[in-house]
DRENLO-887496 format. One record per residue (C-alpha): x negated, y, z negated; residue in three letters. Coordinates in steps of 0.2 Angstrom, whole numbers, plus 5000, padded with zeros to 4 digits. Layout:
XYZALA/...
REM end
This chain:
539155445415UNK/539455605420UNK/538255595437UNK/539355445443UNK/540855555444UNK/540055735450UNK/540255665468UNK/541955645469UNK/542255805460UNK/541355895473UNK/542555815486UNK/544055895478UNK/543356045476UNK/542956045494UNK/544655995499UNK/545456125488UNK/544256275498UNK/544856205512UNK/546556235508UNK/545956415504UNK/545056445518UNK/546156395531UNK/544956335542UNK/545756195553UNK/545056275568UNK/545756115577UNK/547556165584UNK/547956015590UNK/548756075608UNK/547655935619UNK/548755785612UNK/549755665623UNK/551755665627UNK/552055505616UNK/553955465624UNK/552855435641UNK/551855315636UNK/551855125636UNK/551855055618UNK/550154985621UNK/549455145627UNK/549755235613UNK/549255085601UNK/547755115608UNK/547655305609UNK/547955265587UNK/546455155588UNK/545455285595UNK/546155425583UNK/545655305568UNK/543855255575UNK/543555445576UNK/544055455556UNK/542955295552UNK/541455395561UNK/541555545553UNK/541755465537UNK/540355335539UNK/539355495548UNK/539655655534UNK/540655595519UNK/542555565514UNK/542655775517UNK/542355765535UNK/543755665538UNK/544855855536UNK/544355885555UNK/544955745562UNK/546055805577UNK/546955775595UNK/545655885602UNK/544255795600UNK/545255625601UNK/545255685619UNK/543355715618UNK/543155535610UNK/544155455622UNK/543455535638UNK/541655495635UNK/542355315632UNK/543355305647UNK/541855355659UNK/540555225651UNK/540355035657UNK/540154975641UNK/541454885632UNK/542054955617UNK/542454855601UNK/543954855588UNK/544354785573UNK/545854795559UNK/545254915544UNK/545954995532UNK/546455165531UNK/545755295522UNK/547555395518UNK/548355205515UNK/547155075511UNK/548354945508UNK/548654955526UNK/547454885541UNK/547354985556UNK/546754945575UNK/545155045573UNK/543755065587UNK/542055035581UNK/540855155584UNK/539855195601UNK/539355335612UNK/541055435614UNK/541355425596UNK/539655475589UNK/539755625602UNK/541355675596UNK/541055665577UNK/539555765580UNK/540255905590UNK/541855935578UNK/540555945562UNK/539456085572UNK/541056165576UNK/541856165560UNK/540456245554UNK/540356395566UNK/542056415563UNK/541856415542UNK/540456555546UNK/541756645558UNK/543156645546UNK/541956725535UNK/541856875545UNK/543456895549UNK/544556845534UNK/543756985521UNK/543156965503UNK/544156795498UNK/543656715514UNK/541756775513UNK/541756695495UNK/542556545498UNK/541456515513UNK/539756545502UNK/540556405493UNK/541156265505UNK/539456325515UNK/538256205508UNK/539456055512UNK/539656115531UNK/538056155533UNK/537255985527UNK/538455915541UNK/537856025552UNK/535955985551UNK/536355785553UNK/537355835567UNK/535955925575UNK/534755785574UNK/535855685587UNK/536555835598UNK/535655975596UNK/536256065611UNK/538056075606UNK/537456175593UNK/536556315604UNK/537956315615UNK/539256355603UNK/538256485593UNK/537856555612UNK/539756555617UNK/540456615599UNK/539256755597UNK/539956805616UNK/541656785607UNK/541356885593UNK/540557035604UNK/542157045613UNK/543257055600UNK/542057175590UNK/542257265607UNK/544157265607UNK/544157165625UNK/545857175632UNK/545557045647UNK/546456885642UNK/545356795655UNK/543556885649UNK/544156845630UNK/544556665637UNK/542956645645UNK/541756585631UNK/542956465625UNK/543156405641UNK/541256375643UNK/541156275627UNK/542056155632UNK/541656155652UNK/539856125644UNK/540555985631UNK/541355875643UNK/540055905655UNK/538755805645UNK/539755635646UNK/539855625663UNK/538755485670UNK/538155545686UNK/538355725695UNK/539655715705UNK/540855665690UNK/539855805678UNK/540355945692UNK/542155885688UNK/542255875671UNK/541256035669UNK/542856105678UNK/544056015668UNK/543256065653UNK/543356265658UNK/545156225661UNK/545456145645UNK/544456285635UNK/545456415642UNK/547056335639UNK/546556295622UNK/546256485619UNK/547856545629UNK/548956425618UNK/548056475601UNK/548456675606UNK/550156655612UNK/550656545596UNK/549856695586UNK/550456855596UNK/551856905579UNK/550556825565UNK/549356935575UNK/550457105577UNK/550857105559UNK/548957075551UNK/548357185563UNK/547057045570UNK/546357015589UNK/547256965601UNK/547056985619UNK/548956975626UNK/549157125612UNK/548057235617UNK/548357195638UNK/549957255634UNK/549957375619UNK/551057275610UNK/551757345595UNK/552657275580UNK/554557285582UNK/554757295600UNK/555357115604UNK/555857145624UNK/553957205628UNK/553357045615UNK/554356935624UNK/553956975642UNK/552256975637UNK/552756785629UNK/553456745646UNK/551756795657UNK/550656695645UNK/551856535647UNK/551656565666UNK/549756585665UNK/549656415653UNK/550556335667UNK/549656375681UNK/547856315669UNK/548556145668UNK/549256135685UNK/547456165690UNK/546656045676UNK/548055905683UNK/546955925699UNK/545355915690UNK/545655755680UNK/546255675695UNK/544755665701UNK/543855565690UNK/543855375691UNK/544055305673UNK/543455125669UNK/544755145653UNK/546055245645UNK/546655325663UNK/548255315661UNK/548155385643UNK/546855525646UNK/548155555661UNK/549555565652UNK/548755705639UNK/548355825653UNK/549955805664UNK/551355795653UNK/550555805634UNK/549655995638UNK/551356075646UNK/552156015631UNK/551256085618UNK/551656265626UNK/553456205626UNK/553456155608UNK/552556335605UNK/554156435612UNK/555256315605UNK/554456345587UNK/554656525591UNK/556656535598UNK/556856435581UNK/556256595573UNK/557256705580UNK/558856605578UNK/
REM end
């Protein structure tokens, strides 16, 4: 009697470590600009969200589900915008609603890829946080470990590639923070290269590979520029890394250096998604153009706006 229930204890408790933890290393800054699209488009941009969740539940558990994400919506929905084959869909019911049926991709390629990618990740990122977030985190981490880590592994079996190149990129990461790097585009660089390397695998021929490899950089540094900037105060007071506080010598209290230094990192997010608007216009989509599109032209520069209005907020 008590075996039947001992799996979906082990889910709660693994949601209430999560909580804990903190360790949604997903921001959520690669999303699309919503009032600019066409109801359709962003019926199916749902569609595509929801088939990610179906695959990493059918793929890793309920639990996975907890790293669903725009990010690697974007992921998903690149590697299915660059195939021929058609994808399918279906009305399923949701898992945070189940009385309610949801336009849901089935699974394929972009989704598998995705799925996978965000389980090796989250647990690289569990294994970070470890390090960095002292005795609680390391103990918490020991115990949602064995979870992640059985992801991991089934992860592997399919892409085990994304696995090397993230634990090569995040130990670069971790040496230049254990180093006190103060170059906002060195300590950029490895997150950059993670995802130049990701989107680069679902390109279907060379010349489109070449292209996504340089959206991807772009992407991955933007990512990282968005994810310091939003920190800079959270970072001054816990005394945490953060390139745009040593470039500058930030200090705590001195709100005119903080926000110029706000100001030049806006400036710098702009110019990144100028250059990935450029990139992605390059590729020729056989779905989701005008969708994928939409995330990178107006969606990106959006997401920095949302940051310094969340921040004047603040200060009002």
């Amino acid at each position: 009697m008590y075996n039947k229930y001992i799996p979906h204890l082990e889910i709660l408790v693994f949601l209430a470590l999560l909580g804990l933890l903190g360790v949604f290393y997903l921001f959520g800054y690669i999303k699309p600009f919503q009032p600019e699209l066409k109801i359709a488009e962003f019926d199916t941009y749902k569609a595509v969200y929801c088939g990610l969740c179906k695959q990493l539940g059918r793929s890793f558990g309920p639990f996975s589900r907890l790293t669903l994400s725009y990010d690697f919506t974007f992921l998903a929905m690149l590697g299915m915008g660059l195939t021929e084959d058609e994808p399918s869909w279906s009305r399923q019911r949701c898992f945070v609603n189940p009385l309610k049926k949801k336009a849901c991709f089935f699974p394929c390629g972009g989704l598998s890829f995705a799925a996978d990618a965000a389980m090796i990740m989250f647990y690289h990122k569990v294994r970070d946080n470890m390090a960095d977030d002292g005795l609680k985190g390391r103990i918490l981490g020991y115990l949602v470990l064995p979870f992640v880590g059985r992801a991991r592994k089934k992860a592997m079996v399919n892409h085990p590639e994304v696995d090397t190149i993230l634990g090569e990129t995040m130990a670069r990461q971790q040496a230049l923070e254990a180093a006190g790097c103060s170059s906002v585009d060195e300590a950029s660089e490895p997150t950059a290269i993670f995802l130049a390397r990701l989107f680069e695998m679902q390109g279907p021929d060379e010349l489109s590979r070449r292209v996504l490899y340089r959206l991807g950089y772009l992407m991955g540094r933007y990512v990282y520029l968005c994810d310091a900037l939003d920190d800079i105060e959270s970072d001054l007071k816990k005394h945490r890394y953060n390139p745009f506080i040593l470039a500058e010598g930030l200090t705590a209290g001195d709100e005119e250096k903080t926000a110029a230094v706000r100001r030049q990192a806006v400036g710098s997010l702009y110019l990144t998604i100028a250059e990935a608007c450029k990139a992605i216009d390059l590729l020729e989509f056989t779905r989701f153009g005008p969708i994928l599109s939409n995330v990178v032209h107006l969606g990106m520069k959006n997401s920095v706006n949302q940051i310094i209005m969340k921040r004047r907020q603040k200060d009002e």
